[in-house]
C-alpha positions as protocol buffer text, in pm:
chain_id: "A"
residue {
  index: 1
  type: UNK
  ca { x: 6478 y: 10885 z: 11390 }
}
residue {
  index: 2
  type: UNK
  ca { x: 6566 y: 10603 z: 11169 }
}
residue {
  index: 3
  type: UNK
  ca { x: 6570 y: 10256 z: 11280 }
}
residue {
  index: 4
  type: UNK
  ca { x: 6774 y: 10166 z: 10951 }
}
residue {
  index: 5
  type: UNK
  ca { x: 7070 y: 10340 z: 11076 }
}
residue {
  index: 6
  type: UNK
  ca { x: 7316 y: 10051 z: 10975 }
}
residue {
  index: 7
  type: UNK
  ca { x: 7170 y: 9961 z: 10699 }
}
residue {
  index: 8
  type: UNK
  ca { x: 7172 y: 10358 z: 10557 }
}
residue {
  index: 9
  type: UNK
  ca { x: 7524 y: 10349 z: 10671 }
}
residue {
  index: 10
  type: UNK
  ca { x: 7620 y: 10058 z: 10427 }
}
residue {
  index: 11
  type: UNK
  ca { x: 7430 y: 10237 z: 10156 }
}
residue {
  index: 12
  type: UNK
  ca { x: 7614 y: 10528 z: 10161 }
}
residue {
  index: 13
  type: UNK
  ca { x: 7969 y: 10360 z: 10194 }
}
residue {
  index: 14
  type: UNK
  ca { x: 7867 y: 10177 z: 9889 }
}
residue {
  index: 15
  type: UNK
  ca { x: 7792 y: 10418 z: 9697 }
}
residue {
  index: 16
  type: UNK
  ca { x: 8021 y: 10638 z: 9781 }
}
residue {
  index: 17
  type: UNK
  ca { x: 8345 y: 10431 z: 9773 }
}
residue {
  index: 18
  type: UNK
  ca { x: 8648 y: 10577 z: 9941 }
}
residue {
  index: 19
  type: UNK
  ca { x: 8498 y: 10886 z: 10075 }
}
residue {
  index: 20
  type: UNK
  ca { x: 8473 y: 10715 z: 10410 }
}
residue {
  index: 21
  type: UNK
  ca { x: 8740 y: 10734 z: 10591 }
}
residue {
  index: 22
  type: UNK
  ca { x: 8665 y: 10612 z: 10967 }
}
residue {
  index: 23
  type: UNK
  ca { x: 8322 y: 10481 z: 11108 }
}
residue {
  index: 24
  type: UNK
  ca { x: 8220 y: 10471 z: 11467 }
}
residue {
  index: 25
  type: UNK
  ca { x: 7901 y: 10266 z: 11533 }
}
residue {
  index: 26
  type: UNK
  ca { x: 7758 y: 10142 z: 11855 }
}
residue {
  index: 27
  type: UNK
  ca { x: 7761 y: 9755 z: 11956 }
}
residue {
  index: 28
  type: UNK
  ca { x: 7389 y: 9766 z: 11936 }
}
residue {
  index: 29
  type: UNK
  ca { x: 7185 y: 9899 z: 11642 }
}
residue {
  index: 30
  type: UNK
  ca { x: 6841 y: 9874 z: 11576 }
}
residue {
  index: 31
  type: UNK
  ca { x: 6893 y: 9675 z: 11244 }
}
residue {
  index: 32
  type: UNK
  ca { x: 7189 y: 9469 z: 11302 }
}
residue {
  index: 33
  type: UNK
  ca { x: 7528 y: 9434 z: 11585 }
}
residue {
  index: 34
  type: UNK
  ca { x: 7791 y: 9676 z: 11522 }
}
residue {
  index: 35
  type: UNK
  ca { x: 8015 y: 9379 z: 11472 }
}
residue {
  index: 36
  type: UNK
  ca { x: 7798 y: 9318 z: 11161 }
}
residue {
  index: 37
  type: UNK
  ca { x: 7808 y: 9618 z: 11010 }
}
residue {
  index: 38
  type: UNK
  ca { x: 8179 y: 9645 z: 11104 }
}
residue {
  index: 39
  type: UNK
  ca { x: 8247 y: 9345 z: 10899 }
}
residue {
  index: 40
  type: UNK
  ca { x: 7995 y: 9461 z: 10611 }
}
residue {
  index: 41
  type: UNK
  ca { x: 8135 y: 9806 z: 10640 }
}
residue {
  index: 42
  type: UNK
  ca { x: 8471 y: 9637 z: 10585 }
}
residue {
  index: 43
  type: UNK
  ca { x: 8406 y: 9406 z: 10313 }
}
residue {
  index: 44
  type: UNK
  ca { x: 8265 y: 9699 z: 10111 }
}
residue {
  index: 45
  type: UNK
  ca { x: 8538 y: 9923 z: 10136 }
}
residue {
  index: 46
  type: UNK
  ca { x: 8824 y: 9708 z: 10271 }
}
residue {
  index: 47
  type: UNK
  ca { x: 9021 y: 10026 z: 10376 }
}
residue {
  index: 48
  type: UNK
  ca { x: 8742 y: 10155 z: 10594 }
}
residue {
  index: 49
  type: UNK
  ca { x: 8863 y: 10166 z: 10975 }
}
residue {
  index: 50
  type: UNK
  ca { x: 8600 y: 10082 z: 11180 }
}
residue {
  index: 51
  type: UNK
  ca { x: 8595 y: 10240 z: 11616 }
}
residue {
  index: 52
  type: UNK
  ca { x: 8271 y: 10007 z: 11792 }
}
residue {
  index: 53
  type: UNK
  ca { x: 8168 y: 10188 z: 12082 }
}
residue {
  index: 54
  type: UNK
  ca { x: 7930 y: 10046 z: 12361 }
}
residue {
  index: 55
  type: UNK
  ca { x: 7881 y: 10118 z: 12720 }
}
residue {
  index: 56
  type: UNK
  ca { x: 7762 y: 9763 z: 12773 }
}
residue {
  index: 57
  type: UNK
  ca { x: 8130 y: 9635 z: 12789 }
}
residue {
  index: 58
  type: UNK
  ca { x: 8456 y: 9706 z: 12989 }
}
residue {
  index: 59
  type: UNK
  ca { x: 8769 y: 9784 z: 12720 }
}
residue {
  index: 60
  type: UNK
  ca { x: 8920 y: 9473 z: 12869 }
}
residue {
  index: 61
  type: UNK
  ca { x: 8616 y: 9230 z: 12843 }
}
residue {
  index: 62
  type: UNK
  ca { x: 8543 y: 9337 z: 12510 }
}
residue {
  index: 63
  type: UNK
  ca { x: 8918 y: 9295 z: 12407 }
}
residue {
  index: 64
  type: UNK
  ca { x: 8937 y: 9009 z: 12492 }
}
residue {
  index: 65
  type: UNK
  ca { x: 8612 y: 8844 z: 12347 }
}
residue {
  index: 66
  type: UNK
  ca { x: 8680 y: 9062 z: 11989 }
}
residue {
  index: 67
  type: UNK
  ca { x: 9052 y: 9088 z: 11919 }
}
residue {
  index: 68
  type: UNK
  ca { x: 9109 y: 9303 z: 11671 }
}
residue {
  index: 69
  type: UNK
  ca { x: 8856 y: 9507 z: 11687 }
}
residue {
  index: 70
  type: UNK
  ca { x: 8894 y: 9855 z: 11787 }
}
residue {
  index: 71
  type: UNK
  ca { x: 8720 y: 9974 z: 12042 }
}
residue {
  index: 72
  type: UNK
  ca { x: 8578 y: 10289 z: 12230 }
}
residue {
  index: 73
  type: UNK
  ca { x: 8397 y: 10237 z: 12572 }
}
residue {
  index: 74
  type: UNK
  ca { x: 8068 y: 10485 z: 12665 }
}
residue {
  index: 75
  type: UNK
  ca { x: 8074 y: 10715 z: 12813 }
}
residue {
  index: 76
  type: UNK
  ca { x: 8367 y: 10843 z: 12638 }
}
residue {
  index: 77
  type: UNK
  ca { x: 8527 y: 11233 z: 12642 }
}
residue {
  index: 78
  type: UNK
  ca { x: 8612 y: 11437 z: 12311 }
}
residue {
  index: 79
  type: UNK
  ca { x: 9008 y: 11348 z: 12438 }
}
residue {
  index: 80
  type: UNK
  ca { x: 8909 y: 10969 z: 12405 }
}
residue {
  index: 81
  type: UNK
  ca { x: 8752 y: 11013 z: 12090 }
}
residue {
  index: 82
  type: UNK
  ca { x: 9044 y: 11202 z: 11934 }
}
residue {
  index: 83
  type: UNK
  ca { x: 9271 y: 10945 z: 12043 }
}
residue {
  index: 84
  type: UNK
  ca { x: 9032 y: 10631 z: 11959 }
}
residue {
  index: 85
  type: UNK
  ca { x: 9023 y: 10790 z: 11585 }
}
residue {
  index: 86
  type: UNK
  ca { x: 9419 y: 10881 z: 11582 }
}
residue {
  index: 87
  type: UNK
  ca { x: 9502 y: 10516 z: 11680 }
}
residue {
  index: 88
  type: UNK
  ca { x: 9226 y: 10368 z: 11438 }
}
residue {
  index: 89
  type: UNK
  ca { x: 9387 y: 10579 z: 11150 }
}
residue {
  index: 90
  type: UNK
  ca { x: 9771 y: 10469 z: 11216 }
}
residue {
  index: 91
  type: UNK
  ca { x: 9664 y: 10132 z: 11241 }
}
């Protein structure tokens, strides 16, 4: 298990540049928030969409503290996952 897992992702978004389409990270990583690597995410590839997903927050709570963020609360079923992604993507 890697405890870079943020950091790898960023790598590989860099230098692979629009191959990524859609991320989902967790709020908490070992290396950094997910709202970091969100906004890192995004400022290397500024058409990446980025789902954060973390069962430490209610949709609403978590809404309302990061607005425009998308979100994706844990536990979460392949149906809200589809639609999570579907919405990220039309947005």
């Amino acid at each position: 298990m890697s405890f870079l897992a943020g950091q790898k992702a960023l790598e590989y978004v860099r230098l692979h540049p629009g191959e990524v389409t859609l991320a989902v990270v967790d709020f908490r990583l070992p290396d950094m928030s997910g709202l970091d690597l969100m906004t890192r995410l995004q400022d290397a590839d500024p058409q990446l969409r980025v789902i954060v997903s973390s069962g430490y927050f209610a949709d609403d709570i978590f809404s309302e503290v990061y607005r425009d963020v998308a979100f994706l609360q844990k536990p979460y079923t392949a149906e809200g996952l589809t639609a999570a992604v579907a919405a990220a993507l039309a947005a």
